[in-house]
C-alpha positions in Angstrom: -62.7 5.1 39.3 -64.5 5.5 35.9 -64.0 2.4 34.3 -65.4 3.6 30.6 -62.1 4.9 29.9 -60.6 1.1 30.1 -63.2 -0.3 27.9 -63.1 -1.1 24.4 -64.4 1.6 22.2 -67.8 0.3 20.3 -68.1 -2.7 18.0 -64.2 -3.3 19.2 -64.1 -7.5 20.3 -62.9 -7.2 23.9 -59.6 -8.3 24.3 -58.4 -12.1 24.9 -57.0 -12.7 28.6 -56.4 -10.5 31.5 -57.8 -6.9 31.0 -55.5 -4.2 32.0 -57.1 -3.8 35.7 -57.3 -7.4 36.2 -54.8 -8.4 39.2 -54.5 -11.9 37.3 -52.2 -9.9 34.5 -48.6 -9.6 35.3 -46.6 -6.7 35.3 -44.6 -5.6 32.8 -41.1 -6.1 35.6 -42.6 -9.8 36.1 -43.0 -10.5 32.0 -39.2 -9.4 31.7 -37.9 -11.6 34.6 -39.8 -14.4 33.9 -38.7 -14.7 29.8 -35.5 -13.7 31.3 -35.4 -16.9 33.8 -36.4 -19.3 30.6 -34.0 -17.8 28.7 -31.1 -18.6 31.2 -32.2 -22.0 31.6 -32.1 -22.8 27.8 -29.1 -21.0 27.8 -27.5 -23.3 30.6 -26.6 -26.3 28.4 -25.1 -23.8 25.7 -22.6 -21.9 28.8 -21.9 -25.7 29.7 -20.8 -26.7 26.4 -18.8 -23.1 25.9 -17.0 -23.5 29.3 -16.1 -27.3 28.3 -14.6 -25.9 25.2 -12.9 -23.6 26.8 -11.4 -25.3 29.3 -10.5 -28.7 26.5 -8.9 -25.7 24.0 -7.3 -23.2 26.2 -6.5 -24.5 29.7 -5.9 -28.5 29.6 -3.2 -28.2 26.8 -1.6 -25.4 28.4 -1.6 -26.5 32.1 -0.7 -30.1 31.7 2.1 -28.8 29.2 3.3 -26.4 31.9 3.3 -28.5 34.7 5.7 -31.3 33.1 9.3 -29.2 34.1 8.2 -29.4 37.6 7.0 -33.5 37.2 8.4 -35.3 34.3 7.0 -38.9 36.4 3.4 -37.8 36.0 3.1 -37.6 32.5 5.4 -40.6 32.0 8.6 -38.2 30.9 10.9 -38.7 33.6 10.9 -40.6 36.7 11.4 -37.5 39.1 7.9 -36.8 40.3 9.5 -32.9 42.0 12.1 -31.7 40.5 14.0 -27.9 38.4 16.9 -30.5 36.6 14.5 -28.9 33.4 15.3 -25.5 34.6 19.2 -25.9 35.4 19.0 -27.6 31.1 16.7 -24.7 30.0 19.5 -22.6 32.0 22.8 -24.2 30.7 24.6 -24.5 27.3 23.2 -23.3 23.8 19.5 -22.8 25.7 21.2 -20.4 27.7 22.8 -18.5 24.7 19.2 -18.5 23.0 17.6 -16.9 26.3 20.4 -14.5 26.4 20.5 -13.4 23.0 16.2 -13.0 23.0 16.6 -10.7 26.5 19.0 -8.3 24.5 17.2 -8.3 21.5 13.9 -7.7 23.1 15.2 -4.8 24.9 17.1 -3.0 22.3 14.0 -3.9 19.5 11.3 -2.3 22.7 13.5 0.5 23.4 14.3 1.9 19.6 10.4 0.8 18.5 9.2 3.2 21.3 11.0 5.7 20.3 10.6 5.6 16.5 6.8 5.2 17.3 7.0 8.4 19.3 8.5 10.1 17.1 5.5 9.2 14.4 3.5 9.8 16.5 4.2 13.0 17.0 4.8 13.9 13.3 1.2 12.2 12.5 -1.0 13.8 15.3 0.9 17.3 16.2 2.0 18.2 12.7 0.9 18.3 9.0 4.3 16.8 7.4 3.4 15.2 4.5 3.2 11.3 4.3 0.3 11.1 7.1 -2.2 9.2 5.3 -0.3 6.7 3.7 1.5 6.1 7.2 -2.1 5.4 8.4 -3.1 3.2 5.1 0.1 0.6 6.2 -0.5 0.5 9.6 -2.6 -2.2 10.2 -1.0 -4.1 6.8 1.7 -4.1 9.3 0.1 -5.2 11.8 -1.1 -8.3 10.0 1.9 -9.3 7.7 3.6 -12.0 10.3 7.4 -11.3 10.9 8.3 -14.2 9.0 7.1 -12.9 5.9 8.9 -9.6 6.5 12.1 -11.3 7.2 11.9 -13.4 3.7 11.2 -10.5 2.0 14.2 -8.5 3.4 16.4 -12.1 2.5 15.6 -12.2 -1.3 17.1 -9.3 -1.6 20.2 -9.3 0.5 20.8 -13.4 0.0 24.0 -14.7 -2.0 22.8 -14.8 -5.8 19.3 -13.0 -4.7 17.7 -10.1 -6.4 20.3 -7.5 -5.3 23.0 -9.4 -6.2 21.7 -10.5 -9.7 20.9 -6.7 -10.2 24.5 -6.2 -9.7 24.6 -4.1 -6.8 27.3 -4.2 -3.8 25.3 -5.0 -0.9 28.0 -6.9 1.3 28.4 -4.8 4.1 24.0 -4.6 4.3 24.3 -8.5 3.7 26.5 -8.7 6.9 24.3 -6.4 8.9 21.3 -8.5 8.1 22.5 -11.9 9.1 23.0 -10.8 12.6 21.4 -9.4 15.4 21.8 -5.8 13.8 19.2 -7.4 11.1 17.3 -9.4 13.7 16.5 -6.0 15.9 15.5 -4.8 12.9 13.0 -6.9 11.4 11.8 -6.9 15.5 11.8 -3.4 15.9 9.9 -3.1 11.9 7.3 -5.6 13.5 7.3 -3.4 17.2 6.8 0.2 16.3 3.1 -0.2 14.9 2.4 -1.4 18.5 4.5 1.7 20.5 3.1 4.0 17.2 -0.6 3.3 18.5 0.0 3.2 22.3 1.7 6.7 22.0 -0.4 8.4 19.9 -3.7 7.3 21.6 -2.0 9.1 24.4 -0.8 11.9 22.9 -4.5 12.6 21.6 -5.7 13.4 24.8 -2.8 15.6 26.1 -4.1 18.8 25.5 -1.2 21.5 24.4 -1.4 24.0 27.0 1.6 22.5 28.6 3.6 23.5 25.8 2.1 27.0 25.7 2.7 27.4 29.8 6.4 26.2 29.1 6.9 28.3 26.3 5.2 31.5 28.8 7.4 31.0 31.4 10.3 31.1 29.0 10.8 27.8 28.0 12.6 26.5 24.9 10.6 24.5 22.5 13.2 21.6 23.9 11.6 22.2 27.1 8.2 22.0 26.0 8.8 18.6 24.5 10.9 17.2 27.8 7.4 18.0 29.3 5.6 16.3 27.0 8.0 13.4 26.5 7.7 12.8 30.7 3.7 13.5 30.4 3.9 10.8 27.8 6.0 8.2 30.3 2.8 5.9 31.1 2.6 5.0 27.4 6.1 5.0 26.6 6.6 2.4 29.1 3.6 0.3 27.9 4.6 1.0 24.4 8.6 -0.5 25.7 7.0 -3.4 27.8 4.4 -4.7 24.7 7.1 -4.5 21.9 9.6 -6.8 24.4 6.8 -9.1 25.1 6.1 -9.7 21.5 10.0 -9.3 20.3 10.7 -12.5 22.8 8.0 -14.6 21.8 8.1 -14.0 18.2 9.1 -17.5 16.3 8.5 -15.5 12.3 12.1 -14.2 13.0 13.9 -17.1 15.2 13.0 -19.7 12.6 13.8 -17.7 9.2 16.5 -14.8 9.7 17.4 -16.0 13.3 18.3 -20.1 12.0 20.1 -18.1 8.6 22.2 -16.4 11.1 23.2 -19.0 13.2 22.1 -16.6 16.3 19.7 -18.6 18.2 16.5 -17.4 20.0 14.2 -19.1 22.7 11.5 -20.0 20.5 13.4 -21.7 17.9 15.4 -23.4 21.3 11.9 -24.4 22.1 11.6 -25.8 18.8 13.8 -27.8 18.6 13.1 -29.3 22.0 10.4 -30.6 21.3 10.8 -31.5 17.3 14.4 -33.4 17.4 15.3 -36.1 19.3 15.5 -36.8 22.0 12.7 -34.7 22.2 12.8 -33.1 25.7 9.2 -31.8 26.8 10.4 -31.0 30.3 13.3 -28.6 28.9 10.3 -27.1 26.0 8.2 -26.3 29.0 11.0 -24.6 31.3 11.9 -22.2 28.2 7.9 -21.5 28.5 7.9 -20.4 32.1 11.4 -18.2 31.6 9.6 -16.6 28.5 6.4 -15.6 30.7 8.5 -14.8 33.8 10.7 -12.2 31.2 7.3 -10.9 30.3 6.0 -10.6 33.6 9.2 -8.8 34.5 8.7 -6.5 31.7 5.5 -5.7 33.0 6.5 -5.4 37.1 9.6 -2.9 35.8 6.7 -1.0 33.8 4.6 -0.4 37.2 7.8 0.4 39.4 8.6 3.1 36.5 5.5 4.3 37.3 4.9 4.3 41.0 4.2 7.3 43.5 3.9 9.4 40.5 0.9 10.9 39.1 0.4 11.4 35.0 -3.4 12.6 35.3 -3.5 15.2 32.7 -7.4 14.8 31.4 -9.8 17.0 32.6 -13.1 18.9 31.7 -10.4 21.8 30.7 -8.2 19.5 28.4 -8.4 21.6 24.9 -7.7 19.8 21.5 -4.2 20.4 20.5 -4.0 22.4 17.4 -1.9 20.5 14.6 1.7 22.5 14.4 2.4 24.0 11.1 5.5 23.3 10.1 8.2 25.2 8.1 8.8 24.2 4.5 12.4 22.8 5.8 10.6 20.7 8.3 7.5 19.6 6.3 10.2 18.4 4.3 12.0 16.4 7.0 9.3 15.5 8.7 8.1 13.6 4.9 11.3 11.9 4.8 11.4 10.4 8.2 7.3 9.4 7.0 8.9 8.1 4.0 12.0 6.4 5.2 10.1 4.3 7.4 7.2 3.6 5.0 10.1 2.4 2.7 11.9 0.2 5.4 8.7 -1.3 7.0 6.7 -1.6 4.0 8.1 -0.9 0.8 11.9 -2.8 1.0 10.3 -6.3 1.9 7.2 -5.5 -0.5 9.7 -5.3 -2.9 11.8 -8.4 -2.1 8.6 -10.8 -2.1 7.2 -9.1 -5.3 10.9 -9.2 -7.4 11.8 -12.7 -6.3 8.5 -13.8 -7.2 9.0 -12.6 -10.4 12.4 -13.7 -11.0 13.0 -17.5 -12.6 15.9 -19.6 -11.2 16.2 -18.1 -8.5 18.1 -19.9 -5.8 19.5 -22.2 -8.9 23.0 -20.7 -10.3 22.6 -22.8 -12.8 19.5 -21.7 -14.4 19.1 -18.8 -16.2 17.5 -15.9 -14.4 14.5 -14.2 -16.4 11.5 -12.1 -15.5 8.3 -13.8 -15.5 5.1 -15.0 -14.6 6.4 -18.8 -14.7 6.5 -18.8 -10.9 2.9 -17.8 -10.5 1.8 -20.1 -13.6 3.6 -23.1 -10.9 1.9 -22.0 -8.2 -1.3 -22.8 -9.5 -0.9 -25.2 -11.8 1.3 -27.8 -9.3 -0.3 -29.1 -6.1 2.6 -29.7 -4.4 2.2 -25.5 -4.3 -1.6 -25.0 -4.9 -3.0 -27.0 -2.6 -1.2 -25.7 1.4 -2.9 -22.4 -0.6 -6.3 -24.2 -0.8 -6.0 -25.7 2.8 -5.4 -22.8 4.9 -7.9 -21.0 3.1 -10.5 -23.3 4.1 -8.9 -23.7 7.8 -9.3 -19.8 7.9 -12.8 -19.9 6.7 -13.2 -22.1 9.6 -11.3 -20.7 12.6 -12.4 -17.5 12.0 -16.1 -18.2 12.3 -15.7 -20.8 15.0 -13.6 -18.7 17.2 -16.0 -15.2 16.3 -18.5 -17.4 17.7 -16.9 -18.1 20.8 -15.4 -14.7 21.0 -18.9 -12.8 21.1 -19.7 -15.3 24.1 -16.3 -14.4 25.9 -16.9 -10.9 25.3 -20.6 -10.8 26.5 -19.6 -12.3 29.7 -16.7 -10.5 30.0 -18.9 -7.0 30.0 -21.0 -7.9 32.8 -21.9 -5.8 34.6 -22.2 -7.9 37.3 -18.3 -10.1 37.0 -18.9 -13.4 39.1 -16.2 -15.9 39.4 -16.3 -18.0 36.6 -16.4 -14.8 34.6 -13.0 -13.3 36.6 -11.3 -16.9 35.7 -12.3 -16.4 31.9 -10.7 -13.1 32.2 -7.2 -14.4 33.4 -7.2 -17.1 31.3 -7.8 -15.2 28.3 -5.3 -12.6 29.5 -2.3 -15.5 30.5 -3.6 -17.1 26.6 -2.7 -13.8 25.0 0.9 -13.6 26.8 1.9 -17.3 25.9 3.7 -17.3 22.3 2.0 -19.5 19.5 5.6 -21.9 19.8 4.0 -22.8 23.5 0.7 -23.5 22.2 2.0 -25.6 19.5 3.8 -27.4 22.2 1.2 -27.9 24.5 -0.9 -29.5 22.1 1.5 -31.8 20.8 2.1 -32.9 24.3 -1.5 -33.1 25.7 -2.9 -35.1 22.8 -0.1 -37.1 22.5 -0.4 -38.4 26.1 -1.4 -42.3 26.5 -4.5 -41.2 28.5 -6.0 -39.4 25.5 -5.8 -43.0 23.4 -7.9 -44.7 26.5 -10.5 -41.9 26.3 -11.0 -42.6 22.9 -9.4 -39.3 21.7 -7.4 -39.5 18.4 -6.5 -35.9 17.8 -3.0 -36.3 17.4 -2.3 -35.5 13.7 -5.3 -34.9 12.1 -6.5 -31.5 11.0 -9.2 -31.9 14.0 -6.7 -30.9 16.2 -5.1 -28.2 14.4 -8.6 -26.7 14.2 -8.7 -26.9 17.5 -5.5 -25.2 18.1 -5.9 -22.3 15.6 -9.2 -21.7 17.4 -7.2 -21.6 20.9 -4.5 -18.7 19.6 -7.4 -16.9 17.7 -9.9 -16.7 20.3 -8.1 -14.8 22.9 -7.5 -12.0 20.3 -11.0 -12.2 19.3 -12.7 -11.8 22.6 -10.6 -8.5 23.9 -11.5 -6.6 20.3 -14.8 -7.6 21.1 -14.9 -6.4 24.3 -15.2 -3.2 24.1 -18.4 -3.0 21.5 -20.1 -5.2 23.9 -19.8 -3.0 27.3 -21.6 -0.4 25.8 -24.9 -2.1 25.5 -27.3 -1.2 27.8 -29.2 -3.6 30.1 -32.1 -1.6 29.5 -32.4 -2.2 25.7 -32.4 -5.9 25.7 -35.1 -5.6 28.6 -37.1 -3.2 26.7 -37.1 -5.8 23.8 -38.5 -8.4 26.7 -41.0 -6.0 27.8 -42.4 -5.8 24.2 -42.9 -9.3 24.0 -39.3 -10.5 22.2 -37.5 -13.7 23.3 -33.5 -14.1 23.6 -33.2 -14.7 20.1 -35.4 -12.2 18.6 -33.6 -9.7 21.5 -29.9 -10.5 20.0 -31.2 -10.1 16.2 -32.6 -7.3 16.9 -31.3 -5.5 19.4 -27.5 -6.8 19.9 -26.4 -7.8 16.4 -27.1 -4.4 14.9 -24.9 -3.1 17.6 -22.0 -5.5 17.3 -22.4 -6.8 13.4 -19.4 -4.3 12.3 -16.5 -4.8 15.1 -17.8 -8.9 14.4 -17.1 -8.4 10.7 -13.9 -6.8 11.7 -13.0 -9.5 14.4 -13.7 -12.0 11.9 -11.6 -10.5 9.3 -8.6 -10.2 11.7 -8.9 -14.3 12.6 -9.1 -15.3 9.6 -6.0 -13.3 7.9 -4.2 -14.6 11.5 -5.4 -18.1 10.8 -4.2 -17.9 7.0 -0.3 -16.6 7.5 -0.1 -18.6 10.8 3.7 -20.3 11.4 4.3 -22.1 14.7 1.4 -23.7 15.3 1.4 -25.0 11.5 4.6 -26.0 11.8 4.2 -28.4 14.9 0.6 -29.8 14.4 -0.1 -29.9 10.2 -1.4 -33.4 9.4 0.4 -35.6 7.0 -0.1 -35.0 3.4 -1.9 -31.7 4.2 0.8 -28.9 4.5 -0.6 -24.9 5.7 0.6 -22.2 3.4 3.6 -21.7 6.3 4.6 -25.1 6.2 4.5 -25.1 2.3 6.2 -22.4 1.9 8.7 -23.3 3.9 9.2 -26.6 2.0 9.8 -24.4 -1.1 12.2 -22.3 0.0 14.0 -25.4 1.6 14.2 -26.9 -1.6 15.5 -23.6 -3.1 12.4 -22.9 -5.0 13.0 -19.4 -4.0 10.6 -18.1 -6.8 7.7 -20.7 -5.8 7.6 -19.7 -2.2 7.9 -16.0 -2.9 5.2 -16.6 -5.2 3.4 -18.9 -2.4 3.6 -15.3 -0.3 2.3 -12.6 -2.9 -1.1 -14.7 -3.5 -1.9 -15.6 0.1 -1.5 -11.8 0.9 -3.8 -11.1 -2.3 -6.2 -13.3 -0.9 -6.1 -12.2 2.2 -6.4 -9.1 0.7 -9.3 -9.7 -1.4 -11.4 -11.7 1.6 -11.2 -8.4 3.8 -12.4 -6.2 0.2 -14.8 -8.9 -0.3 -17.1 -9.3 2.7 -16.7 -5.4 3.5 -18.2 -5.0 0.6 -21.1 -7.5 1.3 -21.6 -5.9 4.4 -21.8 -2.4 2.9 -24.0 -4.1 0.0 -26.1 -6.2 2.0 -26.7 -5.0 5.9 -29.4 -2.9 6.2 -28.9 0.4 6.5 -29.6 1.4 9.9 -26.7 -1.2 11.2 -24.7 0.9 8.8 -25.6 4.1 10.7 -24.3 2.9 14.0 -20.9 4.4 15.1 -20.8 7.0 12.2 -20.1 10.5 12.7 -22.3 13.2 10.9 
């Protein structure tokens, strides 16, 4: 071999270490592996710490609060150490009532959302009625805005002496409809068809239309063609039915506002009250929580039966785009009212109730005189009995948000190994069972677990501080977090971060520069979503808030208790401002100050 072509050229200094022929020099393979052994062992004590975290936040809380119906004895509750007397309670009396009245309303609120979400769905993918866009724009503000803050808005209008009635229009028969289960359904079906809306028209974006055109050869009416389409669709119309039941019966928004107005209890609020008046009766609270995830779990079994021995497979290298339908004038019109009419009941009618009542002095006061103003607003931040639940959950959103982003990029890495060992399968489930529990349960648990003697002889004084309400925040936020996450991290390649390895990078300088850039947007967005979650949260607010330091839920419910109808309407408008403004805000740092090849990623030219 003619070694001249290895050596340095003249006048070059020979190079320091192991020349490229020298068997002393590793290969490039050995390099990666070996910088990728050190960086597993620094990164032991960190997977330590995260699955200690993990298991203190999401699993202990849960499991010990769980496993009280079956032994009351064990956590000094009862002195049964085997026993279902919680079940035959939980299954008895006004419990019974509230788990009966949350089956029905879950069904009829999953059924009708699926079908008004189909029927968007439709209109926004397959047509060009009018009204698509903004449909689009209040999507995800609905699928932010908590159901409680829907409900109030819908009361202020429709309440005795509220804005309706001091606007002098007859609204009895719409009052009676509302404080009932016609009005419950409907604030549950207003908070479900978002979910069935994006579940069918994901679908219905990769059904090509040449199953319409073959029914309409063969002589088909255009009734036929959408009976096809309808039972093409069935995979996500049953998802769509069994996510919008799982959400309508663990929703608390609704059982605690509209729900306790009514005097038609649900199985949160039952759970509520469990645990928060006394006797309080953990054993009972925990029952309600395993009915609640055996109805979901039943929702989900009768979804798979639905389904079995039948084959929806319509996707294939042939599939065509289907071309948008143009309708006729008569039905571009139609098809913009039915946009409109649910724009205006989802969006606009309790938009409108918050905003007015806000604005409105006196109200919930006969005896003061009514007036339109900014008085209400002036309160708000001028008292702290109003500011400051304002000034606390913003700074428990800041927070949770980046605590539980944190966490959720280390969920989601493991998670989107390629290689799943067991640990990683367990952190699967129990992110998956985390997301099915209702925030009531969570709250529960909590208050249970760290209320228990055994935490005061391990030195751990949670109980009632805003330590552990941090804690909990981060426990409902994080499962949410990790499975957007998800997704974004499976599609980096192995090959990228050992290509950064190979060229002498480390783990850190490998995640800066080589996985951030990838992941810094659905982050940003992740973030964004935690923290508007963390700022409008009810349950767990509601259980755990430490004394003297109301959340903005627990204020504003104070508010409205004490009739101050205009404060806590007002309490409402500015947290969704700010909310509001902190997703304008860092979007627009990001676009400002990310550099501009992470801003390149994803687009489409």
């Amino acid at each position: 071999m003619d070694t001249t072509l290895l050596a340095p050229p003249p006048g070059a200094a020979a190079p320091a270490g192991p020349s490229v022929g020298d068997p002393a020099a590793p290969a490039p393979s050995l390099l990666v592996r070996a910088r990728a052994g050190a960086d597993r062992h620094g990164g032991g004590v960190a997977r330590t710490v995260f699955w200690l975290l993990v298991v203190g936040i999401l699993v202990t809380p849960i499991l010990v609060f769980l496993l009280v119906a079956f032994s009351p004895a064990m956590f000094g509750q009862g002195t049964e150490w085997f026993t279902l007397s919680s079940f035959t309670t939980a299954l008895s009396g006004t419990f019974l009532v509230a788990l009966q009245n949350t089956v029905i309303v879950g069904v009829v609120a999953a059924v009708v959302s699926a079908g008004v979400g189909f029927g968007l769905a439709w209109l926004v993918e397959r047509t060009d009625a009018p009204g698509r866009r903004a449909w689009r724009a209040c999507l995800f503000v609905l699928l932010l805005a908590p159901s409680y803050l829907i409900a109030l808005g819908w009361q202020r209008l429709f309440e005795v002496g509220g804005i309706l009635d001091l606007l002098h229009i007859p609204i009895e028969p719409g009052r009676s409809l509302l404080y009932g289960p016609v009005g419950i359904i409907g604030i549950l079906t207003v908070k479900g068809v978002p979910f069935a809306y994006l579940v069918i028209a994901n679908a219905l974006r990769g059904l090509g239309d040449e199953y319409e055109h073959a029914v309409r050869v063969h002589g088909g009416t255009r009734r036929d063609a959408v009976r096809i389409v309808v039972t093409l669709l069935t995979p996500a119309v049953w998802s769509a039915v069994a996510i919008v039941f799982a959400e309508a019966i663990s929703d608390y928004g609704v059982a605690s506002t509209l729900s306790a107005a009514s005097h038609f209890p649900l199985a949160t609020f039952a759970l509520y009250d469990a645990v928060q008046n006394f006797p309080v009766q953990f054993p009972v609270a925990s029952a309600i929580s395993w009915i609640l995830l055996a109805l979901v779990v039943a929702a989900l079994f009768a979804q798979s039966a639905a389904l079995r021995g039948r084959s929806f497979r319509t996707f294939g290298g042939r599939t065509r785009p289907a071309l948008r339908r143009r309708l006729s004038p008569w039905s571009k019109v139609g098809g913009g009212l039915a946009i409109l009419v649910a724009l205006v009941v989802m969006v606009g009618i309790p938009a409108f109730g918050a905003a007015s009542a806000s604005l409105m002095t006196g109200l919930g006061n006969a005896l003061s005189p009514h007036t339109w103003s900014i008085d209400n607003y002036t309160r708000v931040l001028g008292s702290p009995q109003l500011r400051d639940p304002l000034a606390f959950s913003f700074g428990q959103g800041l927070i949770v948000a980046s605590i539980a982003t944190v966490l959720a990029v280390a969920c989601a890495r493991m998670l989107s190994q390629a290689r799943a060992g067991a640990a990683t399968r367990v952190l699967d489930f129990v992110l998956l069972a985390a997301v099915a529990l209702p925030g009531i349960v969570f709250a529960a648990g909590y208050i249970f677990t760290y209320n228990l003697p055994i935490m005061n002889t391990l030195g751990i004084h949670f109980y009632g501080t805003s330590t552990l309400l941090t804690l909990a925040y981060v426990a409902t936020t994080l499962p949410t977090g990790s499975r957007s996450l998800v997704g974004s991290m499976s599609q980096l390649q192995q090959s990228m971060a050992e290509a950064s390895r190979a060229h002498g990078g480390g783990g850190l300088r490998t995640w800066l520069t080589v996985v951030v850039p990838v992941i810094a947007r659905p982050v940003l967005s992740a973030w964004q979503l935690l923290f508007v979650a963390t700022l409008l949260e009810l349950p767990i607010s509601q259980l755990l808030y430490p004394p003297g330091s109301p959340p903005l839920a627990v204020g504003i419910e104070k508010a409205l208790s004490n009739y101050d109808f205009g404060g806590g309407t007002a309490m409402q408008v500015i947290a969704i401002a700010i909310a509001l403004a902190v997703v304008g805000a860092t979007s627009l740092l990001y676009t400002l100050l990310a550099p501009r090849g992470w801003k390149q990623i994803g687009r489409t030219s």
